[in-house]
C-alpha positions as MATLAB code, in Angstrom:
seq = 'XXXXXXXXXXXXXXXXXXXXXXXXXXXXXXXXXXXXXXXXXXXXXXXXXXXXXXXXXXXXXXXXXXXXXXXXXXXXXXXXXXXXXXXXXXXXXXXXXXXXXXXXXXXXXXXXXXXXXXXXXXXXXXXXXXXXXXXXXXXXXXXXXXXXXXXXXXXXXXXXXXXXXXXXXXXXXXXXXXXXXXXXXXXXXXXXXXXXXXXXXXXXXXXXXXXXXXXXXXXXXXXXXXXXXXXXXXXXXXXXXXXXXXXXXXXXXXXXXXXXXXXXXXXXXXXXXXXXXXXXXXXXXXXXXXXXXXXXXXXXXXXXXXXXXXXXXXXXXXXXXXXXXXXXXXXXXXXXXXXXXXXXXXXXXXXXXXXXXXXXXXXXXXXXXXXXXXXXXXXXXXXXXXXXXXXXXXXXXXXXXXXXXXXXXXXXXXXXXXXXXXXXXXXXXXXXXXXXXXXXXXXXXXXXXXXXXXXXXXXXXXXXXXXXXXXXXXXXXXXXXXXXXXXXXXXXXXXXXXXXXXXXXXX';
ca = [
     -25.215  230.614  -22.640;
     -27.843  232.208  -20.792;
     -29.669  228.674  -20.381;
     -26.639  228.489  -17.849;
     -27.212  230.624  -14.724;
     -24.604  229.325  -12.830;
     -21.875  229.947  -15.213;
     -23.683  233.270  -16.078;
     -23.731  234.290  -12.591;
     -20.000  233.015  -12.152;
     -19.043  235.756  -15.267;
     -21.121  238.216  -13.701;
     -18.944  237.984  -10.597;
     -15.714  237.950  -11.562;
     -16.651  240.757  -14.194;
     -15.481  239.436  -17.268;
     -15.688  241.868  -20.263;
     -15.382  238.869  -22.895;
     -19.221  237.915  -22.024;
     -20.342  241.067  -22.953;
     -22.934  240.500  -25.570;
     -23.681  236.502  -24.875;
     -26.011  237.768  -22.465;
     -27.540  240.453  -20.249;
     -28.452  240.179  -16.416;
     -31.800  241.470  -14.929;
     -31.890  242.446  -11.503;
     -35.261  241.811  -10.553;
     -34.433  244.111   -7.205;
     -33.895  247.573   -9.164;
     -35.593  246.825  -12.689;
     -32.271  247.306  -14.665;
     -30.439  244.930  -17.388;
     -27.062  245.177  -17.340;
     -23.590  243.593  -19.145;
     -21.933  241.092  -17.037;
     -18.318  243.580  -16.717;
     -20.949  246.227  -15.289;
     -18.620  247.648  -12.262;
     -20.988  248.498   -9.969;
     -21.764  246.012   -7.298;
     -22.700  242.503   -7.755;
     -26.280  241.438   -7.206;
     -27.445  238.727   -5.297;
     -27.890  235.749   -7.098;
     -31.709  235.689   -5.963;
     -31.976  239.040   -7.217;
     -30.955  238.016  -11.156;
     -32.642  236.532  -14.268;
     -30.388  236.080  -17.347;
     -31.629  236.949  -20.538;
     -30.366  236.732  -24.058;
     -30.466  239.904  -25.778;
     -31.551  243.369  -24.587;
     -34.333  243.281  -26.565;
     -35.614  240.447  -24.242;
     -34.771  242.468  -21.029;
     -36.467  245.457  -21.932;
     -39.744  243.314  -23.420;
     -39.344  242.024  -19.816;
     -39.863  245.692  -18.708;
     -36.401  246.077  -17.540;
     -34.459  249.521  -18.473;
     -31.162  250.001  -19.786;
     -28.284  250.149  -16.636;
     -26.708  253.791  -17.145;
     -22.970  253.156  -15.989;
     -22.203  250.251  -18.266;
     -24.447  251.164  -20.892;
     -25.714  247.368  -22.249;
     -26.969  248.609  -25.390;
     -23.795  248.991  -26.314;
     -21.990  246.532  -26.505;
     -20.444  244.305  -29.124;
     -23.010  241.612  -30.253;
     -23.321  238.391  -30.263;
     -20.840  236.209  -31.799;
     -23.658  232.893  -32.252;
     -24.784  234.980  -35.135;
     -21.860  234.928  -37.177;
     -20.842  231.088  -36.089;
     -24.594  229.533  -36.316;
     -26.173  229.542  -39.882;
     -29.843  228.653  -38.789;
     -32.723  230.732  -39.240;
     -32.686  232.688  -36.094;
     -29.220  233.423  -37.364;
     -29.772  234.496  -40.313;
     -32.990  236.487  -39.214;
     -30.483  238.227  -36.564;
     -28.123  239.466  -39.086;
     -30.846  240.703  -41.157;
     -32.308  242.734  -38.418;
     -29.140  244.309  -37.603;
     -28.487  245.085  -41.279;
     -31.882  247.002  -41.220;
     -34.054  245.315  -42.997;
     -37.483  245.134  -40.485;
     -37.223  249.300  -40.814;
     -36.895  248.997  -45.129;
     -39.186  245.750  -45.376;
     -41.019  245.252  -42.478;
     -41.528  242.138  -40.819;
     -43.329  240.805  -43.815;
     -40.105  241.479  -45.788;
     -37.956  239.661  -43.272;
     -40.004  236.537  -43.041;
     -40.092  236.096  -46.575;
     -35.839  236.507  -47.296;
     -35.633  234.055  -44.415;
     -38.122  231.881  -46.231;
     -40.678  231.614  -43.344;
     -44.103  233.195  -42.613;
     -44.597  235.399  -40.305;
     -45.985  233.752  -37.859;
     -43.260  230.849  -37.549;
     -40.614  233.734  -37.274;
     -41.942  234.908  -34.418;
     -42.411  231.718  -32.587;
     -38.302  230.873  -33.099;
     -37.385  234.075  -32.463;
     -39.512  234.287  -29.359;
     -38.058  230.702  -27.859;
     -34.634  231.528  -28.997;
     -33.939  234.907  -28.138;
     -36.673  236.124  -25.910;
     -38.032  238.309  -28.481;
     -40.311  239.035  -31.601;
     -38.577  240.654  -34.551;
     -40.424  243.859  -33.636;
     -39.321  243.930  -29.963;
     -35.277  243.404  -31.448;
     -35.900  245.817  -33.950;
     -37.198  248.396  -31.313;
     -34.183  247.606  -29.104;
     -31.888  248.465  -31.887;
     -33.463  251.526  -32.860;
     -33.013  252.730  -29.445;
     -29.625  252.206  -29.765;
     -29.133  254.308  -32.897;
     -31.295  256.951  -31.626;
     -29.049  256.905  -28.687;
     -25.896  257.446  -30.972;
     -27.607  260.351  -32.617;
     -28.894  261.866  -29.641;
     -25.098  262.238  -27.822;
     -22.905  262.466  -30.711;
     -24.973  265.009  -33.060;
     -26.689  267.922  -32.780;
     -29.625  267.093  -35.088;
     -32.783  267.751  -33.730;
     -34.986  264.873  -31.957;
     -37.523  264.913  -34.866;
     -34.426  264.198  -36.945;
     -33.283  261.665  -34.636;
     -36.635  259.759  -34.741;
     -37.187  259.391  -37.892;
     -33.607  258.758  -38.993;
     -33.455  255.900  -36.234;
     -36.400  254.382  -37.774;
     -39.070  255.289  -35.296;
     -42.602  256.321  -37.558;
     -43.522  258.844  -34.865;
     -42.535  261.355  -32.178;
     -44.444  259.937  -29.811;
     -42.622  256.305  -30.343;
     -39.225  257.565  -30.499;
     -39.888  259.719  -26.862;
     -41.607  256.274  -25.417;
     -39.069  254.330  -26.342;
     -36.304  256.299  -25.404;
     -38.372  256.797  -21.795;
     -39.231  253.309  -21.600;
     -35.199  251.786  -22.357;
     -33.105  254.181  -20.944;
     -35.302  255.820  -18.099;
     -34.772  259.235  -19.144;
     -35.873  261.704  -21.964;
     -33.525  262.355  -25.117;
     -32.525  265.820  -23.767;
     -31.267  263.726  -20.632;
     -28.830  262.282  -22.704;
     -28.245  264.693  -24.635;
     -27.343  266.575  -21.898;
     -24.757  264.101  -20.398;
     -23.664  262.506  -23.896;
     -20.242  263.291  -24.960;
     -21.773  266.281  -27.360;
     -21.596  266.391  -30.846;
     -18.651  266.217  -33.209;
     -17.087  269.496  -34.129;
     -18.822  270.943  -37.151;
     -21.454  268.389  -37.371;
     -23.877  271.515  -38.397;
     -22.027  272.117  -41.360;
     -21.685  268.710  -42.453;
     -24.889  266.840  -40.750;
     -24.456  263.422  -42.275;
     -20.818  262.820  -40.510;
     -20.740  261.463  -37.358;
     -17.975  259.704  -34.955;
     -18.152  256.899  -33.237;
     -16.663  254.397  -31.375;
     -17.314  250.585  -32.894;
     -16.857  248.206  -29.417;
     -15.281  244.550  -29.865;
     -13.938  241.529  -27.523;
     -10.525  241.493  -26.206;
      -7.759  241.198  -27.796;
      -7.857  242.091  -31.576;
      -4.168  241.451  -34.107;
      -4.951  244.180  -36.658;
      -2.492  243.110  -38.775;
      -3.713  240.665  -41.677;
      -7.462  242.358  -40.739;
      -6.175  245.978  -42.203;
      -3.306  244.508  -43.933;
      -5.528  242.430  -46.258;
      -7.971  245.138  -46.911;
      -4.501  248.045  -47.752;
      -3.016  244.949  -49.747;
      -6.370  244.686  -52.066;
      -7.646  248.048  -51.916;
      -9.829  248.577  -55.159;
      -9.094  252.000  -56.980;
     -11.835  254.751  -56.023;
     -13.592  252.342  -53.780;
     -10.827  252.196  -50.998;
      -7.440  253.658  -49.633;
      -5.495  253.925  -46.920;
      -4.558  257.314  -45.154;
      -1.857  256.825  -42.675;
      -3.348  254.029  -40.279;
      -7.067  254.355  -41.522;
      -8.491  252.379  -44.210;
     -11.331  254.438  -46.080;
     -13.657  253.134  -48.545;
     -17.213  254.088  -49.815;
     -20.807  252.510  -49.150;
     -23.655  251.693  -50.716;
     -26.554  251.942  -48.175;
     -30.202  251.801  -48.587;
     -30.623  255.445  -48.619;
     -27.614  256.608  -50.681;
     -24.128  256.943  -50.747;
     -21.719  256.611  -47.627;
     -17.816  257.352  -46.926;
     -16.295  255.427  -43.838;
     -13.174  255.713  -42.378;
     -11.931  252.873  -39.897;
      -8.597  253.271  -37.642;
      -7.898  250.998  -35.099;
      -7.198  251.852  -31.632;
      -6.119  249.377  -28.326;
      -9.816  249.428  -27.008;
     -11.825  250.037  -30.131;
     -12.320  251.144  -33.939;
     -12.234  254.746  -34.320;
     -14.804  255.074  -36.922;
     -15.814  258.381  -38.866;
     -18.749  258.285  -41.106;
     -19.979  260.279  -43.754;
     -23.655  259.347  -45.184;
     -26.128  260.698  -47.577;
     -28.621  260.591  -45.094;
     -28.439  259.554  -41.632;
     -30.904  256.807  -42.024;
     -28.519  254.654  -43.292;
     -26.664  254.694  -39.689;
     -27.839  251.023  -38.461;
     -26.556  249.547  -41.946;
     -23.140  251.384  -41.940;
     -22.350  250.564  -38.681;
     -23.749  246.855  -39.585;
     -21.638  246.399  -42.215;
     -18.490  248.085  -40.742;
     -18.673  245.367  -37.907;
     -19.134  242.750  -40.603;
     -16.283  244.444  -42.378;
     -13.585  243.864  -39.391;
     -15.332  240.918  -37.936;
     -16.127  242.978  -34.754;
     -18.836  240.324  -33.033;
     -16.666  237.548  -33.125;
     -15.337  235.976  -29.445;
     -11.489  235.589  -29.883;
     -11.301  233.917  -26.581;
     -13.059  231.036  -27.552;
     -11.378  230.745  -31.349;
      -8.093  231.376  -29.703;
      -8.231  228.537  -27.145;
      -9.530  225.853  -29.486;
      -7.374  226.834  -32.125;
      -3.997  226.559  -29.512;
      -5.064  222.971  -28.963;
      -2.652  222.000  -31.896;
       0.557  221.669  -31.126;
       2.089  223.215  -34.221;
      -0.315  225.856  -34.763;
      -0.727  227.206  -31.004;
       2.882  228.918  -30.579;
       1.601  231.109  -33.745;
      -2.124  231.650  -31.836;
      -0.090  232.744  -28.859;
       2.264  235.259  -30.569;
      -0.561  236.985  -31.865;
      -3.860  236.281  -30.180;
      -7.158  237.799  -31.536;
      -6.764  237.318  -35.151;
     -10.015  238.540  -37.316;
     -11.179  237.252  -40.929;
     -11.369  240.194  -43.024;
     -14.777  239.927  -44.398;
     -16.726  242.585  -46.823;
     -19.276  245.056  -46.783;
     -21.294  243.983  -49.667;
     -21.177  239.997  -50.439;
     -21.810  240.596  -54.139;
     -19.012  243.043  -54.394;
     -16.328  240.350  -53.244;
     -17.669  237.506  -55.252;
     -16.712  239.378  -58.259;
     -13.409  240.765  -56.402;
     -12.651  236.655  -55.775;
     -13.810  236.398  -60.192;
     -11.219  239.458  -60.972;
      -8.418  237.677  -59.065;
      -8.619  234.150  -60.026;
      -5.149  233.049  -61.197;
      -3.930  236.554  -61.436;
      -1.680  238.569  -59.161;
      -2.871  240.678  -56.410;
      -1.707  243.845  -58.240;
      -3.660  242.381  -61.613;
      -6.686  241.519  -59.899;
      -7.115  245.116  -58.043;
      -5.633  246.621  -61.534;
      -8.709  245.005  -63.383;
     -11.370  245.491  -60.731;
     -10.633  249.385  -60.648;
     -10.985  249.554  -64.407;
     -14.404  247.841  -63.931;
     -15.177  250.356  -61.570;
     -14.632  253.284  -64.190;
     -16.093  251.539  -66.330;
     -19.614  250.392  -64.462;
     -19.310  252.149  -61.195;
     -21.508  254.946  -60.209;
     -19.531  258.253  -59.333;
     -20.262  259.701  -56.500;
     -21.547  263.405  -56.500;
     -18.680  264.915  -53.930;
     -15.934  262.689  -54.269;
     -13.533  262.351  -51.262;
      -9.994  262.510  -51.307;
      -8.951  259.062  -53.541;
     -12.548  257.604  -53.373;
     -14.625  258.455  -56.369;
     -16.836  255.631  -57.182;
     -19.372  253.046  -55.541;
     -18.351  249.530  -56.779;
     -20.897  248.407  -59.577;
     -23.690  246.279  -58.360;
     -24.614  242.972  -60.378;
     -27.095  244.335  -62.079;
     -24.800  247.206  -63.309;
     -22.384  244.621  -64.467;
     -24.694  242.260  -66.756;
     -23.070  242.131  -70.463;
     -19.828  244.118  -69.070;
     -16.972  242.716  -71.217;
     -13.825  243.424  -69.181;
     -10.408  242.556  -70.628;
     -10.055  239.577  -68.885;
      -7.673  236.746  -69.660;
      -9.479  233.085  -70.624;
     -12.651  232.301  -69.270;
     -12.591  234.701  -66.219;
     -15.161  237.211  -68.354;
     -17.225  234.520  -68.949;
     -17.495  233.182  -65.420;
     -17.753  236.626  -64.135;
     -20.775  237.101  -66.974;
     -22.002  233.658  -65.284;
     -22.220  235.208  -61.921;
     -23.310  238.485  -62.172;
     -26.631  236.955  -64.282;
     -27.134  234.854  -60.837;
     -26.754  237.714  -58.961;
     -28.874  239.837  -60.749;
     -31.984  236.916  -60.859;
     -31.338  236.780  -57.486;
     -30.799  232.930  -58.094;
     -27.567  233.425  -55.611;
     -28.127  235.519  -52.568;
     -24.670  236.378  -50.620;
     -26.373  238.765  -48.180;
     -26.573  238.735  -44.277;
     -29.561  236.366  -44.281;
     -28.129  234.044  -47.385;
     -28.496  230.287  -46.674;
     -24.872  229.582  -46.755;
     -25.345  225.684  -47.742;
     -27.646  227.304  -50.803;
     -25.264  229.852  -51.677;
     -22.254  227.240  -51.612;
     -24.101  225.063  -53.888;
     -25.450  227.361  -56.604;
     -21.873  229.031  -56.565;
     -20.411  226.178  -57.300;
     -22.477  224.529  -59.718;
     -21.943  228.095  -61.806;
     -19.225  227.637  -65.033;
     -15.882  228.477  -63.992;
     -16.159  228.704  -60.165;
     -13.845  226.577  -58.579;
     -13.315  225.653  -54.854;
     -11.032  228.564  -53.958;
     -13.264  230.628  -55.095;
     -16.036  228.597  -53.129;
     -14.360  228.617  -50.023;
     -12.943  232.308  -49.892;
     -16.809  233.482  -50.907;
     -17.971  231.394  -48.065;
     -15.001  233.112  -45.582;
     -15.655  237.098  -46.583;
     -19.042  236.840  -48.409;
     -20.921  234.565  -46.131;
     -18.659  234.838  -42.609;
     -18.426  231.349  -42.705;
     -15.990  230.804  -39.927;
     -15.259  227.290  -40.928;
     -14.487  228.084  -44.534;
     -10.888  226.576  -45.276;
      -9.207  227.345  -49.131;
      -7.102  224.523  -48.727;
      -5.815  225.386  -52.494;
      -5.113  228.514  -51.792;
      -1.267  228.793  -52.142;
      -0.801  231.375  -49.341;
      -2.130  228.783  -47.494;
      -0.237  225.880  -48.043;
       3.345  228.234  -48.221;
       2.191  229.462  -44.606;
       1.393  225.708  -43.588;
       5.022  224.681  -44.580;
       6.582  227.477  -43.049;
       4.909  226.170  -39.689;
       6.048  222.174  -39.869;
       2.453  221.289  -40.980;
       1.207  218.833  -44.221;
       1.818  220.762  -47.231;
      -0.328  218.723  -49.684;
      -4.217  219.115  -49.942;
      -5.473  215.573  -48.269;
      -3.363  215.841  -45.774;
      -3.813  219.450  -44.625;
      -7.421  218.671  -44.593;
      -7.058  215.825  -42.673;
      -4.928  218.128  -39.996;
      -8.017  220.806  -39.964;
     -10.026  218.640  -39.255;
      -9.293  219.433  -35.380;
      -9.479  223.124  -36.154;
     -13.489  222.985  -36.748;
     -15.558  224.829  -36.475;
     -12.459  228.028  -36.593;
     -10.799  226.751  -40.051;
     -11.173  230.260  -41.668;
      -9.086  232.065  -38.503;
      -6.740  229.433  -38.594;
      -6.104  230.315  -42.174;
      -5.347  233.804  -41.387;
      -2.469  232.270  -39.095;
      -1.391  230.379  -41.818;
      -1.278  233.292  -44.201;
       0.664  235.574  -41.162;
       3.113  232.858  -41.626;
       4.082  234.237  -44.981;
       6.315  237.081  -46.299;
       3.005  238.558  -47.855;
       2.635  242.447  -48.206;
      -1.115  242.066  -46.949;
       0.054  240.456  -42.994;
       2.213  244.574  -42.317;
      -0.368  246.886  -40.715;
       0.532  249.901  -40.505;
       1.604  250.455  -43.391;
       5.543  251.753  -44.084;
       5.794  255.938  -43.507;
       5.392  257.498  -46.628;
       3.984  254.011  -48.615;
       1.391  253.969  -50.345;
      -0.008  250.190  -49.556;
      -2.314  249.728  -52.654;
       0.290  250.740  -54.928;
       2.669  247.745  -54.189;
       3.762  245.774  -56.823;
       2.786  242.074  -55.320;
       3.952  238.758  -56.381;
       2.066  236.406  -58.733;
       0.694  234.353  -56.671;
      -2.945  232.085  -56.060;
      -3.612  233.488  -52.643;
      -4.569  237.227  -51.810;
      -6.185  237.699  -54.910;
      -9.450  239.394  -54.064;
];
């Protein structure tokens, strides 16, 4: 969008809050990048460049605007819509990886050398993979600085700087003042934090509006034994992060996710939050999913009733593809039944367990010649995919190749479409994915007036490109299914409820 001044400069003026994150504008007159909602007064056109990222702004030499804080805000949906390499680069670099693996490391799960990355990263975004990685460590020193009271050599080196020196620069150099500045007019730390120095609160940003309903429904409806619950109106579940365990606990709010973390080790803070927003689907743009979406004339009314609709995704891509194996052809109640004896079973406990969450769920290679009690051929197939996991023939990661990952999936014994597509919806944040199979789908497409059998609902999709996995959350809202009630009944306990036997939900 920001190849597009005059439409840029048109959202700048009228202060639009649903462009926060497509771009950022640089006023060349004061030096500062800001959002385009940023309330204070509106440049003159003369006066602005627009850039892509802040990470371009500030390798442009322009600082970080202090009212409407750009670093902040929610990021940019291309990302999750695009699966290109600059995509899949993006999402790596916001899962952490350029502070674990380098740039070296990056290049090579992207498949590209070094050199290339830079040169697409540098014409499509406006900056190397070091300059975005510096931008977002800023940002997470920035978190740690207002909202703890760890000291700044613990801040630096949990944000990922390598030096003192680097993490005072930076923080000079983005935000025009020192880290006791903001410190000193940050909202202060949480209450306790001493005592318990790995929990922080924070506040996890998205566009306008957001339906929380099948979002936190689904999640309460499948919630895995020891991995997840749900307290009142928060969903909790555990993490496994680079650097250790992690607890999160997600409630949300009118403006924003309320989201308490608890983590081994506060390096793990980019990843969390990373994964949390991959979690709810936090970057997506609901305007522009909404309004081509309400183009059909049987599915609009149900777009309109309850606008801002999110695809429940995951936090670990491995973990769901055998959460989709668990539930294939079972019940939702069977499926979670099975996957939290696995978890026993394989999973690794964690050393202070939390309330109702004990375990991390097993990773693949944890799970190679597991012999659950499954029914037919599921143990095989799951034996099938956990092997391709482990050899790393199938990556289901942030910076996966989703055409790969669709292909070797698929071509594994056992995996059917439905289990294609809803791997390619959570897994992969494919937002085109579509399990026409699924029966939750079809009931939901009946309920609405539309095609009920599998060519023809395809055929009527077709128009719903490139948005087919949100329009299959309105299909499955359209159903009597436990998973579309958020919050939960008073005094229910949502992953306890006995569920029908039924195709769709499963996982």
């Amino acid at each position: 969008m920001h190849d597009d001044p005059e439409r840029c400069y048109l959202a700048v003026q009228s202060k639009d809050p649903r462009f926060d994150g497509w771009f950022v504008t640089a006023v060349t007159s004061t030096g500062i990048y800001c959002r385009p909602s940023c309330p204070a007064r509106t440049p003159q056109r003369r006066n602005v460049r627009f850039l892509p990222t802040a990470a371009a702004a500030q390798r442009a030499g322009f600082r970080a605007c202090k009212r409407c804080r750009p670093d902040a805000t929610p990021g940019s949906p291309e990302w999750d819509g695009r699966a290109d390499v600059v995509a899949r680069a993006m999402r790596l670099i916001a899962d952490g990886v350029i502070d674990r693996a380098g740039v070296p490391g990056l290049a090579d799960q992207v498949g590209y050398s070094v050199r290339q990355l830079e040169r697409v990263l540098l014409a499509e975004v406006g900056a190397g993979p070091v300059a975005l990685a510096r931008a977002q460590r800023a940002q997470t020193a920035r978190v740690l600085v207002e909202t703890t009271d760890l000291s700044m050599t613990e801040v630096a080196f949990a944000a990922g700087f390598t030096s003192i020196r680097q993490f005072n620069d930076t923080v000079r150099a983005v935000f025009a003042a020192p880290p006791s500045a903001l410190r000193a007019t940050g909202p202060g730390p949480v209450r306790g934090a001493r005592a318990a120095p790995g929990r922080l609160d924070l506040r996890l940003p998205f566009r306008q509006p957001l339906c929380p309903d099948t979002l936190f429904g689904h999640l309460a409806a499948t919630a895995v034994p020891g991995v997840e619950e749900v307290v009142g109106t928060t969903y909790r579940r555990t993490l496994r992060l680079p650097h250790g365990p992690g607890i999160v606990a997600l409630t949300p709010t009118a403006s924003h996710i309320a989201c308490r973390m608890e983590l081994a080790d506060v390096a793990d803070l980019t990843a969390a939050i990373a994964r949390c927003r991959r979690l709810l689907d936090l970057d997506a743009d609901p305007d522009a999913v909404d309004r081509a979406l309400s183009v059909d004339p049987v599915l609009g009314p149900a777009v309109g009733r309850s606008p801002g609709r999110r695809v429940p995704r995951t936090v670990d891509g491995d973990e769901f593809a055998v959460r989709a194996v668990l539930g294939q052809q079972v019940s939702t109640a069977a499926a979670r039944t099975c996957a939290g004896a696995l978890v026993a079973e394989r999973g690794e406990p964690l050393a202070t367990p939390s309330a109702g969450l004990t375990h991390l769920f097993p990773t693949a290679g944890q799970l190679v010649g597991a012999a659950p009690a499954l029914a037919g051929g599921r143990a095989r197939t799951l034996g099938h995919l956990v092997e391709a996991l482990h050899e790393r023939r199938l990556d289901l990661g942030p910076g996966a190749d989703r055409d790969d990952a669709r292909q070797v999936l698929g071509a594994l014994p056992g995996i059917g479409p439905w289990t294609v597509e809803m791997v390619a919806m959570r897994s992969l944040g494919d937002p085109d994915a579509f399990p026409v199979g699924d029966l939750g789908v079809r009931t939901g497409s009946a309920r609405l007036g539309l095609p009920g059998d599998t060519r023809s609902l395809l055929g009527r999709a077709e128009r719903w490109r490139p948005w087919r996995a949100y329009a299959a959350q309105h299909l499955w809202a359209a159903t009597d299914h436990p998973l579309t009630v958020w919050p939960p009944s008073p005094g229910s306990d949502p992953t306890d409820r006995t569920r029908p036997s039924r195709r769709s939900h499963r996982a």
